[in-house]
C-alpha positions, 0 to 999 in steps of 0.5 A: 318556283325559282328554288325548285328551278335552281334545284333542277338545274343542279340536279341535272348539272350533277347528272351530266358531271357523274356520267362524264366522269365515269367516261373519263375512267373509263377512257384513262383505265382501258382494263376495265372496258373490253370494248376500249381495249379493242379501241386502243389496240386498233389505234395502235395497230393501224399507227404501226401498219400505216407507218410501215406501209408509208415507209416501204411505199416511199422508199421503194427499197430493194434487197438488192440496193444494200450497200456493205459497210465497214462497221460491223451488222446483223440486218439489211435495215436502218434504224429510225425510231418512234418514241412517245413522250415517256420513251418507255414504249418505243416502236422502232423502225428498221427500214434502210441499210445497217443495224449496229451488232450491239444494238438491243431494243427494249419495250413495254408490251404490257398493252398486248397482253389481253390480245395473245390470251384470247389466240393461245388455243388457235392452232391456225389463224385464219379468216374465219377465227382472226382478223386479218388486221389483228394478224398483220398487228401481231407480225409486225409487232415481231418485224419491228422487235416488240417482245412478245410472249415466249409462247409465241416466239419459241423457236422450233414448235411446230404447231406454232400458228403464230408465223402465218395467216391462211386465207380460205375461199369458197368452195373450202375443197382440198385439190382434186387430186385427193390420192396425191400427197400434200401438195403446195406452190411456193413462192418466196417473195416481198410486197414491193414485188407484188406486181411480178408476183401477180403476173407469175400467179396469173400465168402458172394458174392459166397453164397448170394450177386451174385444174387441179387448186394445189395450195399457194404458199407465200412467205416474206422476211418483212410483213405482208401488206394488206394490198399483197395478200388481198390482191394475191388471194383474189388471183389464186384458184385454190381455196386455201392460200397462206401467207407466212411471215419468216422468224428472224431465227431462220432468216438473219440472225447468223451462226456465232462464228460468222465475223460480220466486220469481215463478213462486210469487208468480203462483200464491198471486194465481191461488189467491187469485183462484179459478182452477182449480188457480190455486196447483198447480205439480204441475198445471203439471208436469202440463199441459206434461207432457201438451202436449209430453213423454208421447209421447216417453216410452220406454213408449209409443215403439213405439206409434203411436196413442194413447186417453188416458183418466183416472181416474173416468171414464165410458163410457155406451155400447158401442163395439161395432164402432166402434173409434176406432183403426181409424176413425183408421188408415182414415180417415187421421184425426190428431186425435179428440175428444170434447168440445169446450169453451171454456177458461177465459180467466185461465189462457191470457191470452198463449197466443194471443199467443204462438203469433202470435209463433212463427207471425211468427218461423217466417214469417220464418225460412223467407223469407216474411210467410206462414205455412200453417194448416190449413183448418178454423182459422176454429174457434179465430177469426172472422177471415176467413184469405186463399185461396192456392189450391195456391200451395205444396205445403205443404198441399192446401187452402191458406190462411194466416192475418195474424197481426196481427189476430184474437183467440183464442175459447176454444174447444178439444177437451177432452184427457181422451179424446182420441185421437192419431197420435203419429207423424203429430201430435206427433212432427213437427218443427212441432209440436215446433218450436211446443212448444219455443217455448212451452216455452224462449221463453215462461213461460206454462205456470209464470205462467200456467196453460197447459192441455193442452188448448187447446194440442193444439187450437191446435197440431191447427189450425195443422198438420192439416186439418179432414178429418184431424180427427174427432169421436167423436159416437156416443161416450157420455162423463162426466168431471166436471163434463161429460159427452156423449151421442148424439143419435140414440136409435136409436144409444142403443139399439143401443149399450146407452147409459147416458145421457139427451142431455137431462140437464144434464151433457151440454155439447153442448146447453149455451151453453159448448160449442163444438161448433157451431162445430166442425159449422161450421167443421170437419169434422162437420155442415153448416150452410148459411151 
């Protein structure tokens, strides 16, 4: 009896030694299990994404508090590293000031591996096909500079779905202005802002967007948060909202000829010298960015017409019927503003300067001392331009300008509520051609200070006319310090306007707005002269 007892107790002592074995190679050997590889990229991915948002809520870091130093960087961040016991597969942090020029991480992201094979035919990551974790994983992972396969990071494919994330909500309709080209609403913005981000989001969809459920686009240089995307989706009316993380290629690694030490040192004397975000290279990013990248972002490639919009924001009026995508599809407009100012001279010393230059070389390489610009340019420059009549069909209303003389007036559209034909404006070869310019010829967006905004306006002169431009006057509007309000009170009436004309924000009656000029020189009210 006792031998068959001990005989028991061994067979099941052997039993329990098989199974947790077998457990332990299972645990040690993740390969062989699908359902542990899932566990350790869980793991692995919440490790990075606490961290980060830990980090950033601590911190609270704005773009805007970067200070410049006299070393010599490439991002607006510190470094502070992470590393395991091996060392072998560190995750680095980048979450302060300045990253040394030099600096090259190096990883091991063989653990990845069995994530990206199953994502390679996804032409779109969405809620319905992809965890929204699994996204945040992914472009994380890219923030914090953990290589990853070519297929994913290879710069310029535009069906590439790796860079943004679409939240789709019931009912899955497209806007009701099916006859109407692509259109979107875009908003640059980053998770410490969520809160204006909101109140934009509130406001624009109380007094235009719950009537017609246009797309919302966001993209943000850093990953969105869970917090951000749940909280922003939940606002919108539309049904289709995407978030987009921006590659680093389009958003800080800057052209070779750019010398950051100097770059740097330009900075600290603009800071010292008062100028509006004189000392912030992620400004900087910022502006050549919204000059010359974000319409060839994969989230916003299906879309031909743009509305940017930023955070803390208003909008004192109703749009009722007047929906500025239809206006611009109808009336073949490229280009709509509604603020026009003069910009502030120390950050664009060489800007006009420099696009003479790329108006003489452009002359020159196509065979002639002439170069076409559009008829409405007399709004950036009191010299008179030379008549050609239809000596070419480049343009209808034909005139050319001598770029040897005439000084640029400052005056430009304010960029944060513009509305664009990407198609039709910013992905044309010229327009292009002059960005490149500026971008690999010329320093300007780093030692100097280069806005969107004046670059829009002068690249809109140069290669529309004036009737393919139009000024949104009914339009109530306020970004601090400024802000817009009709004139009319009968349209102050009818569009439940929140805004008294008279009131000191309003730029159009200020001497610093530019909007005479336009009603002169442009497409808006006649003046007889």
């Amino acid at each position: 009896m006792k031998a068959i007892v001990v005989r028991g107790v061994l067979l099941l002592f052997g039993i329990i030694c098989f199974f947790a074995l077998n457990y332990s190679r299972v645990l040690s050997n993740p390969t062989n299990s699908s359902s542990s590889k899932s566990l350790q990229f869980q793991v692995r991915s919440n490790e990075i994404k606490d961290r980060w948002i830990t980090e950033r809520r601590s911190r609270k870091i704005s773009a805007h508090d970067v200070k410049p130093s006299s070393n010599t960087y490439v991002d607006g961040f510190d470094e502070t590293r992470y590393m395991n016991e091996q060392g072998d597969q560190s995750l680095v942090f980048q979450m302060g000031s300045r990253v040394p020029v030099d600096w090259k991480p190096k990883f091991n992201d063989s653990y990845l591996d069995f994530l990206h094979k199953g994502h390679l035919d996804i032409k779109e990551f969405n809620n319905f096909n992809s965890e929204l974790d699994d996204w945040l994983f992914y472009v994380t992972a890219y923030h914090f500079q953990i290589k990853l396969p070519e297929v994913l990071t290879l710069f310029g494919r535009p069906d590439s779905p790796y860079f943004s994330y679409t939240v789709y909500k019931p009912p899955f309709v497209e806007n009701r202005n099916n006859t109407i080209a692509k259109s979107c609403i875009l908003m640059l913005v980053r998770n410490i802002e969520l809160e204006g981000a909101l109140q934009t989001i509130r406001r624009l969809e109380d007094r235009f967007n719950k009537d017609h459920k246009y797309d919302w686009v966001f993209l943000n240089d850093e990953p969105f948060t869970l917090e951000f995307i749940t909280a922003t989706s939940a606002m919108c009316s539309s049904s289709k909202i995407k978030y987009g993380m921006i590659p680093r290629e389009l958003w800080s690694v800057v052209p070779d000829h750019i010398d950051m030490e100097e770059a740097n040192r330009r900075m600290e004397s603009m800071e010292a010298q008062g100028v509006l975000y004189g000392g912030s290279l992620s400004y900087r990013h910022m502006c050549r960015f919204q000059s010359m990248s974000f319409y060839k972002h994969p989230a916003v490639l299906e879309y031909r017409y743009y509305m940017r919009t930023e955070p803390d924001v208003d909008y004192f009026c109703d749009f009722n019927e007047y929906d500025p995508f239809k206006l611009m599809e109808l009336k073949r407009k490229k280009y709509g503003f509604v603020i026009s100012m003069y910009e502030y001279e120390d950050t664009i010393p060489t800007l006009w300067e420099s696009v003479e230059e790329f108006i003489e070389e452009t002359a020159l390489k196509e065979g002639t001392d002439e170069f076409a610009v559009g008829d409405g340019f007399q709004f950036l420059t009191d010299d008179q331009l030379i008549d050609r009549g239809n000596a070419n069909n480049m343009r209808s209303a034909q005139k050319v300008v001598d770029t040897l003389n005439g000084d640029y007036n400052l005056c430009h559209f304010w960029s944060n509520f513009e509305v664009g034909d990407m198609d039709g404006f910013y992905r044309t070869s010229r327009y292009n051609s002059l960005m490149d310019y500026l971008n690999l010829e010329k320093p300007g967006f780093y030692y100097e200070r280069w806005g969107d905004a004046p670059v829009h306006t002068i690249a809109a002169m140069l290669f529309l006319n004036k009737t393919e431009i139009i000024h949104f006057d009914t339009l109530g509007y306020f970004h601090a310090p400024f802000g817009t309000c009709p004139l009319s009170e009968n349209t102050r009436l009818q569009q439940k306007c929140l805004c008294d004309p008279q009131n000191e924000y309003n730029i159009d009656i200020e001497p610093h707005s530019c909007l005479m000029k336009w009603w002169k020189n442009g497409d808006g009210k006649r003046f007889l002269v």
